[in-house]
C-alpha positions in Angstrom: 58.6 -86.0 112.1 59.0 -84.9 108.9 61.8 -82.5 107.6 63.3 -82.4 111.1 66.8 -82.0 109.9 65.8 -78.9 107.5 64.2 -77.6 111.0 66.8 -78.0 112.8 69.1 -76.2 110.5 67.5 -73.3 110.7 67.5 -73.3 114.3 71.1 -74.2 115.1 71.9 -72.1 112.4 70.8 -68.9 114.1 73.6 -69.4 116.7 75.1 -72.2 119.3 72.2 -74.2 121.2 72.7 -72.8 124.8 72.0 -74.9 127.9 68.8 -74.0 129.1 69.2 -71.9 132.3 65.9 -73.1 134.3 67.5 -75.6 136.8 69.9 -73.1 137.8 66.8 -71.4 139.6 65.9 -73.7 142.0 67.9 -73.6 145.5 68.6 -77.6 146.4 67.5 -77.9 150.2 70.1 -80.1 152.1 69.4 -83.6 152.7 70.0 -84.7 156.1 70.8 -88.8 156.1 74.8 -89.4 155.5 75.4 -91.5 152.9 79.0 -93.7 152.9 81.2 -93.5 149.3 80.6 -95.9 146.7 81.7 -97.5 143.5 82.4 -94.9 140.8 83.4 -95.3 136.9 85.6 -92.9 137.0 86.7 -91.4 140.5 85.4 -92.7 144.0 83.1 -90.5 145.8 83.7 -89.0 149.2 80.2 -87.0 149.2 81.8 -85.3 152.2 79.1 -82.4 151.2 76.5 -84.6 151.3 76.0 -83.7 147.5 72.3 -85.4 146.0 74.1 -85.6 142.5 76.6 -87.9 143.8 74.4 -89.6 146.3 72.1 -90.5 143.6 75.0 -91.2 141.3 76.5 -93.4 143.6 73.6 -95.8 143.9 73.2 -96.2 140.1 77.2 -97.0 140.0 76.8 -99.5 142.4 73.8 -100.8 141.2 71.7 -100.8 144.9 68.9 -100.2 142.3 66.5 -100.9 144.7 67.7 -98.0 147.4 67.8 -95.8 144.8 64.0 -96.4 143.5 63.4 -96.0 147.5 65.0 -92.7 147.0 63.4 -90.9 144.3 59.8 -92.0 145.8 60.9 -90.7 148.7 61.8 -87.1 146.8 58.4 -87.7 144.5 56.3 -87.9 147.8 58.2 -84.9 149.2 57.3 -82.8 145.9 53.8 -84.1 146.1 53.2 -83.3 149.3 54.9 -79.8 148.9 55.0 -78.5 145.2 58.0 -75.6 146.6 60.2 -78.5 146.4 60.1 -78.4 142.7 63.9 -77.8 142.6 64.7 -80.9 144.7 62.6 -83.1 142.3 64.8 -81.5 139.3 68.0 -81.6 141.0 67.5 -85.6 141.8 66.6 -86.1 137.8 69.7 -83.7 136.9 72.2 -86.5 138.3 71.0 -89.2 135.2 72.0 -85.9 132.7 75.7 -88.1 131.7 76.9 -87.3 129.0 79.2 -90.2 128.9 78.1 -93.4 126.8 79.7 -96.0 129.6 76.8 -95.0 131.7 74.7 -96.7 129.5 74.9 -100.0 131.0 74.0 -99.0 134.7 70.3 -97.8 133.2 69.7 -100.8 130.9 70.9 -103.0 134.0 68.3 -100.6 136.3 65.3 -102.1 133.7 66.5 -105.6 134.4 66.8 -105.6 137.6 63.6 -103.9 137.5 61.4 -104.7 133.9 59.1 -102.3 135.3 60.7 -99.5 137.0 59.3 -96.7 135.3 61.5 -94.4 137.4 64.2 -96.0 135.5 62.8 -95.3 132.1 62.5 -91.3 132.9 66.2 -91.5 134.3 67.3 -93.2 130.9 65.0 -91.1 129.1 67.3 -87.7 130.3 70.1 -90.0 130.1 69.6 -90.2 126.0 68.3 -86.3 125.5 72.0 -85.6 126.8 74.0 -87.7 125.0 71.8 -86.8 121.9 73.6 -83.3 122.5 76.5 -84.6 123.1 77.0 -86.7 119.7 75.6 -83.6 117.7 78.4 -81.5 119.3 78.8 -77.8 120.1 79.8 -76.4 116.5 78.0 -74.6 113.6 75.6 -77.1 111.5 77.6 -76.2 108.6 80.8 -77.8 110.3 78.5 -80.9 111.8 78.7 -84.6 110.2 75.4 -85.9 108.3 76.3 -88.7 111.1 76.5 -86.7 113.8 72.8 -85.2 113.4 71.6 -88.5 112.6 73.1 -90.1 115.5 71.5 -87.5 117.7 68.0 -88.2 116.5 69.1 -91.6 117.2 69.1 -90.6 120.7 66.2 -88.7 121.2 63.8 -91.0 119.2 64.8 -93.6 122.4 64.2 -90.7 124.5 60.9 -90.3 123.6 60.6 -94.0 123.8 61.4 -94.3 127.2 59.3 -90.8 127.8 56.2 -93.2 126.5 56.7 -96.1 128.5 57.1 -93.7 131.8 54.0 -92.3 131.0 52.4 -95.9 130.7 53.7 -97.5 133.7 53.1 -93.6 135.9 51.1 -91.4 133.9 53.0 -88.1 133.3 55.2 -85.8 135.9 56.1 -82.4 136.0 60.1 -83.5 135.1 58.8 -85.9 132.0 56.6 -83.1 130.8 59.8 -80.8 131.4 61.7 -83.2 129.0 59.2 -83.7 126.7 58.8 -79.9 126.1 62.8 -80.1 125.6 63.3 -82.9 123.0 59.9 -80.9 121.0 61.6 -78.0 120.9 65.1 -79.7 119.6 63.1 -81.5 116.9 61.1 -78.8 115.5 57.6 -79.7 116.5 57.7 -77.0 119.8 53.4 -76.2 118.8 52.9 -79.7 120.8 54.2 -77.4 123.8 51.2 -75.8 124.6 49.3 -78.1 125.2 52.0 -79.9 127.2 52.4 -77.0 128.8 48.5 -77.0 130.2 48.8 -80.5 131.6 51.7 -79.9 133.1 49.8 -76.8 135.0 47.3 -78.7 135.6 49.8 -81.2 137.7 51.6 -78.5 139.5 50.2 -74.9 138.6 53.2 -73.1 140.4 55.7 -74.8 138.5 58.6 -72.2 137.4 60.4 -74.7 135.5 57.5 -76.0 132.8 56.9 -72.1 132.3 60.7 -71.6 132.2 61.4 -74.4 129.4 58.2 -72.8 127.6 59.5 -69.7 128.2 62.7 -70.7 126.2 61.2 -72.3 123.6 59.3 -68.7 122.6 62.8 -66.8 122.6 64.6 -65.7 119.0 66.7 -68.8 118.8 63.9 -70.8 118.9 62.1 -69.1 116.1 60.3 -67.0 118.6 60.4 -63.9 119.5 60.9 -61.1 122.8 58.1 -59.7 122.2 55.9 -63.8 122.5 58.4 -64.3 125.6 56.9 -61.0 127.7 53.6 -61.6 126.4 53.6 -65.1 127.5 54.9 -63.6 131.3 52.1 -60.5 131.0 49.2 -63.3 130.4 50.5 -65.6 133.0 48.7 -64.4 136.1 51.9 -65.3 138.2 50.9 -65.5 141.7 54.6 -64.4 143.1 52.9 -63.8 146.4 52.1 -67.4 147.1 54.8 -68.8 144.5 57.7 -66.4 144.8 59.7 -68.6 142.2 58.1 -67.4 139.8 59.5 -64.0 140.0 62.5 -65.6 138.3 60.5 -66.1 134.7 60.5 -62.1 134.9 64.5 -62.0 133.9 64.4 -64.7 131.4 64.4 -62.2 128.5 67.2 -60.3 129.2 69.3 -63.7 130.1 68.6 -64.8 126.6 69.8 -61.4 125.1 73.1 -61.7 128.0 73.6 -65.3 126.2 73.2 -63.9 122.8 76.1 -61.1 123.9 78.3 -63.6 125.4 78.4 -65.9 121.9 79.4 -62.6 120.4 81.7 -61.9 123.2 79.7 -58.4 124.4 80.6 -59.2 127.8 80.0 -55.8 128.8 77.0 -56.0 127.1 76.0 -59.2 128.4 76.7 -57.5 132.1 74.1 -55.0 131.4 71.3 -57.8 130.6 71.8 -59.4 133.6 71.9 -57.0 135.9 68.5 -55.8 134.7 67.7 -59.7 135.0 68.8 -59.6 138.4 66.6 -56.5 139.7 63.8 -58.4 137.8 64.2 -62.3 139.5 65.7 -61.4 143.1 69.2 -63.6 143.8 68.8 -67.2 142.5 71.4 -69.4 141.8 71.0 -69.3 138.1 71.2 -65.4 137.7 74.2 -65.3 140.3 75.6 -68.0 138.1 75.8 -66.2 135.1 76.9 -62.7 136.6 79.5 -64.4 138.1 80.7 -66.3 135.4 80.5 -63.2 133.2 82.3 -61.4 135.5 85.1 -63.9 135.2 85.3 -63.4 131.5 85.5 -59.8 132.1 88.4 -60.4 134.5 86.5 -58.9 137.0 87.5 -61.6 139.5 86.2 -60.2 143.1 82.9 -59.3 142.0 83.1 -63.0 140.3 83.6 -64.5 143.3 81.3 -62.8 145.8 78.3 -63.6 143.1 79.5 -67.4 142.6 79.6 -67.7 145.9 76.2 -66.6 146.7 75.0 -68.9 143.7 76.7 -72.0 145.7 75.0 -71.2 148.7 72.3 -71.8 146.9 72.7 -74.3 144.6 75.5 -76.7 145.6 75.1 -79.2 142.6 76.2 -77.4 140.0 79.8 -78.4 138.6 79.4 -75.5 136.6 79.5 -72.7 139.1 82.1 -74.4 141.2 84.8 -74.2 137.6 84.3 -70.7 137.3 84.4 -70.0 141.0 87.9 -71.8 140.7 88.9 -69.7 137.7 88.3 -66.9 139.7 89.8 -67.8 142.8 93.0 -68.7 140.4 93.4 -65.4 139.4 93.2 -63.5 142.4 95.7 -66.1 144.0 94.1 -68.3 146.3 95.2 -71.7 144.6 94.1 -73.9 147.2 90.9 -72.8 147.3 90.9 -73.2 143.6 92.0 -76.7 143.3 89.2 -77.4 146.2 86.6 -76.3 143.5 87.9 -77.8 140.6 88.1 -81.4 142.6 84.7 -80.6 143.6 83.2 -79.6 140.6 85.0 -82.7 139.1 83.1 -85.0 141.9 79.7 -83.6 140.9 80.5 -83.9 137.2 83.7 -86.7 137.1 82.9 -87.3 132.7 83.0 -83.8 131.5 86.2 -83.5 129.6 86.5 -79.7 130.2 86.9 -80.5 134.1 89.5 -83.1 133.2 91.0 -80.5 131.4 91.5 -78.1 134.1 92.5 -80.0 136.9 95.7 -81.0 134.3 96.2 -77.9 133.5 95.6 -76.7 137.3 98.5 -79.1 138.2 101.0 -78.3 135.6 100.7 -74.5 137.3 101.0 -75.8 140.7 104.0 -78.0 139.1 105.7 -75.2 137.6 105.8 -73.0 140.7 107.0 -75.7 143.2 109.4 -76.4 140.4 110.7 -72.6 140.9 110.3 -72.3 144.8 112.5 -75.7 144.6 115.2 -73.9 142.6 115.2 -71.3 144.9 115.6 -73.4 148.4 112.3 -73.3 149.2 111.6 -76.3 150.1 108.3 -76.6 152.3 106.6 -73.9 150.5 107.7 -76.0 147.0 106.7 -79.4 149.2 103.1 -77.3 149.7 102.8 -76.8 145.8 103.6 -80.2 144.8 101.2 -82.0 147.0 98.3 -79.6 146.3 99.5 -80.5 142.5 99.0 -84.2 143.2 95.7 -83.7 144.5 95.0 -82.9 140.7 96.6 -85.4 138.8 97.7 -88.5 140.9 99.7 -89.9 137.7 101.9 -87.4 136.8 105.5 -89.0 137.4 107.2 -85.3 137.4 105.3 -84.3 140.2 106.7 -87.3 142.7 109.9 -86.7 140.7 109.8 -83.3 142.0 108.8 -83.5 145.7 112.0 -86.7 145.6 114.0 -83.2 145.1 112.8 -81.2 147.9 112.9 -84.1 150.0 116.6 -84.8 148.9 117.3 -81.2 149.2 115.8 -81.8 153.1 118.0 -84.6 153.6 115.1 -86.9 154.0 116.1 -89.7 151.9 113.1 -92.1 153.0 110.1 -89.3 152.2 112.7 -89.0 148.4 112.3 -93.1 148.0 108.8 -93.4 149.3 108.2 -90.8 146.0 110.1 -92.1 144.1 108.6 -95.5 143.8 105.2 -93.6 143.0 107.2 -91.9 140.3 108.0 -95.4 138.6 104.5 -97.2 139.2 103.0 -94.0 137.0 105.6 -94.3 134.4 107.7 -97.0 135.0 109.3 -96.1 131.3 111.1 -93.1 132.3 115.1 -93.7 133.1 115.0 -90.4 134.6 113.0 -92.0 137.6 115.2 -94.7 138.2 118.7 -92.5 137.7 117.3 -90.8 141.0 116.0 -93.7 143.0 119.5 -95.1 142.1 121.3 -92.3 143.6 119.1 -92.6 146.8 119.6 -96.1 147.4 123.4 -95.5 146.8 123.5 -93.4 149.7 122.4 -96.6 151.8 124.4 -98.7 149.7 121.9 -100.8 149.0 123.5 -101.9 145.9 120.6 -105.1 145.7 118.0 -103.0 144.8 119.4 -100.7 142.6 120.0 -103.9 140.4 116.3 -105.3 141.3 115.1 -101.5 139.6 117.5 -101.4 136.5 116.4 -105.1 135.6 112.9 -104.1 136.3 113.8 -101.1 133.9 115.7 -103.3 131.2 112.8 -105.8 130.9 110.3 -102.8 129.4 113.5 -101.5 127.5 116.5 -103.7 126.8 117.8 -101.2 124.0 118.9 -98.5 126.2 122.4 -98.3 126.5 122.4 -96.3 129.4 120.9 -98.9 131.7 123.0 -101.2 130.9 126.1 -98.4 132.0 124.1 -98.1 135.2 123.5 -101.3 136.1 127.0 -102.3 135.4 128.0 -99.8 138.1 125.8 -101.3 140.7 127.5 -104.7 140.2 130.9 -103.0 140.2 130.3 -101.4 143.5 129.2 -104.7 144.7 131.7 -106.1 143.6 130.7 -108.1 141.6 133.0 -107.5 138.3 132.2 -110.1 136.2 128.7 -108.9 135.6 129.8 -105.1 135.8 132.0 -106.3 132.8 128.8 -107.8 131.3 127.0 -105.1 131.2 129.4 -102.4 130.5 129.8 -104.7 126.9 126.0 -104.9 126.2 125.8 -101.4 126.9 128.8 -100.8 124.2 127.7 -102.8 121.7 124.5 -100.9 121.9 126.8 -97.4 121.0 127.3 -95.9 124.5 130.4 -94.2 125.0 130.4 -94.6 128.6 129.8 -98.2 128.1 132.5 -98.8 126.1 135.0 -96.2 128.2 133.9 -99.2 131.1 134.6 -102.1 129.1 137.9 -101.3 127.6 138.9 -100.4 131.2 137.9 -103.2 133.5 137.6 -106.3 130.7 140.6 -107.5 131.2 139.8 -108.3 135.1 137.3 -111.4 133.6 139.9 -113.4 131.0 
């Protein structure tokens, strides 16, 4: 692959790579079988949905390598025997697209397990075209690292490795030939399409997605052009009758020119292109998707949400349609039903940092208002904030800090404590939390444990003055004075006032 890079300057250079749209057309049929949670890197899985993308996931987590080869056989002899299941097939693959690099060790253990799983090398094979993408980043190739490029090439020469060795232990599928069109077009040799592109027919001649990944590659920011895209459709002989899919490669045109608008912010613009694209492809999941998601950026939240939900209903396994959804659902004041999406989105997808970054930020809102209701005496409605807020972020001491004041407020001490030894196993460094489980325990007078806390706090930090002054109070209403005396004099040598005000008063009780 010769001047690759000086290729794929040019490219990049014309704007940001996009994220192909054709998975987005194909509606996921349910599957039936329940499947219990398993091990998970980051989060456990409840797959109370039923979700593929975490079933699948699941199985390479825990490493039941060989129920998930039974699996995707099972899904390859479904496609075979029924080519309309096309968007199964892609959704199953879809799952190995992680762009996380601790994932790496679950597929090289997958080819140990099994030397000759060539299932195995496809799924690792989409595992590296992703986190090629992912090392090269999302910004201008002017602003992009020499290393960064390099290291993505890195990953898509073993791409194309594994690509090879599937197609030696297998022969070629549909979803390899999907990928290999991909990584072409990314490395500036997309004329091997074409011929790609007629084997690939030749397995599956109704396929929407290996004329949809073509498609792409013929647009503007591939160094195509519209007018290649609708002559490409116009010489297709699309059988929509038999194959209504392919309807959808009809709106692909003006979703590239709605993309194009949206880097430029034109959302209005962009709204315009895909309505057109709409009346062209009939309601999938992937034109839904981007109306809706549109529609959030132009704050036009109801029709948002009647479009994203539509596209759900269709296409359950995207994380992406369930984060907008719960932007929408924000904004027009249904919170709960926004943190549902969010927690979902963030089960489908638990390594992309953007879904990290809004269930924080979802929680600091939800925070913030119980916070307020809390002030104002309202306790169970602030109590209802609180917990959705934990849902969201489990190790945020403030939050159990918080809900430790509403219950206090409620006079329910034991609910305050049970919180309030959450609050100091998330951040057993804050005095804060163990000022308040001090004045809970005091009103039990259980005078033991208040000590057993502020020596558990003094041991991380036996500079603060102030624990010393508290823990010197527990002993004193013990009464215990010798050791109140103690500590009142290690907490005055360490420059607290109220530490010394103790000392001078009660040293004289211990000559």
């Amino acid at each position: 692959m010769k001047s690759i890079r000086t290729i794929l300057i040019y490219l990049i250079s014309v704007s940001i790579i996009s994220t192909l749209i054709i998975y987005y057309f194909n509606k996921v049929e349910p599957i039936s079988e329940k499947t219990t949670s398993q091990r998970e890197i980051i989060v456990l899985e409840k797959n109370e949905r039923n979700s593929i993308t975490i079933k699948v996931r699941n199985l390479l987590v825990a490493m039941k390598y060989d129920d998930l080869e039974k699996y995707l056989k099972e899904i390859d002899e479904t496609y075979k025997k029924d080519t309309t299941k096309e968007g199964l097939l892609f959704t199953v693959y879809n799952t190995f697209r992680i762009d996380d690099e601790g994932y790496l060790k679950f597929f090289n253990n997958w080819l140990e397990a099994i030397p000759n799983s060539y299932n195995a090398h496809l799924a690792r094979a989409i595992y590296y075209y992703d986190m090629g993408w992912y090392e090269r980043g999302s910004k201008w190739i002017s602003e992009t690292k020499d290393e960064q490029i390099n290291k993505m090439f890195e990953y898509f020469q073993k791409s194309y490795n594994d690509i090879e060795k599937y197609s030696e232990l297998n022969g070629a599928s549909i979803v390899s030939y999907a990928l290999l069109m991909k990584l072409n077009m990314t490395t500036g040799e997309k004329e091997k399409n074409k011929e790609i592109l007629k084997k690939a027919l030749k397995l599956d001649n109704s396929s929407s997605s290996i004329r949809g990944v073509y498609l792409m590659s013929l647009s503007p920011r591939w160094r195509g052009s519209y007018a290649q895209m609708h002559e490409f459709i116009e010489n297709s002989n699309l059988n929509i009758k038999e194959y209504p899919k392919l309807k959808t490669l009809y709106g692909y045109i003006d979703i590239d020119k709605a993309q194009v608008a949206t880097l430029s912010s034109r959302y209005n613009d962009a709204n315009e292109f895909l309505k057109k694209s709409l009346e062209l492809s009939g309601e999938y999941s992937g034109i839904l998707f981007e109306l809706g998601e549109n529609n959030v950026r132009r704050e036009k939240y109801k029709e948002a949400l009647i479009q994203l939900s539509k596209a759900i209903e269709l296409n359950a396994e995207s994380s992406d349609i369930f984060y907008w959804r719960s932007i929408a659902y924000k904004y027009l004041g249904n919170i709960k039903n926004a943190v549902d999406d969010i927690l979902y989105a963030y089960e489908l997808r638990p390594y992309k940092e953007k879904l990290k970054k809004r269930k924080l930020y979802l929680s600091r809102v939800l925070n913030s208002q119980a916070y307020k209701l809390r002030k104002k005496s309202l306790l169970n409605e602030a109590i209802e904030k609180y917990n959705l807020a934990l849902r969201l972020d489990l190790n945020n001491d403030s939050i159990y800090y918080g809900l430790a004041q509403a219950y206090i407020q409620k006079y329910d001490f034991i609910t305050a404590f049970i919180n309030m030894k959450s609050a100091i196993k998330v951040n057993p460094n804050n005095i804060d939390n163990y000022l308040l489980i001090d004045y809970i325990l005091a009103k039990s007078k259980d005078w033991d444990q208040i000590i057993l806390y502020w020596d558990e706090f003094i041991k991380l930090n036996p500079k603060n003055a102030r624990a010393y002054v508290e823990l010197g109070g527990a002993y004193y209403r013990k009464g215990n004075i010798k050791k109140a005396v103690q500590n009142a004099k290690i907490s005055a040598d360490l420059g607290n006032l109220r530490g010394k005000e103790a000392y001078d008063k009660f040293k004289h009780f211990v000559r």
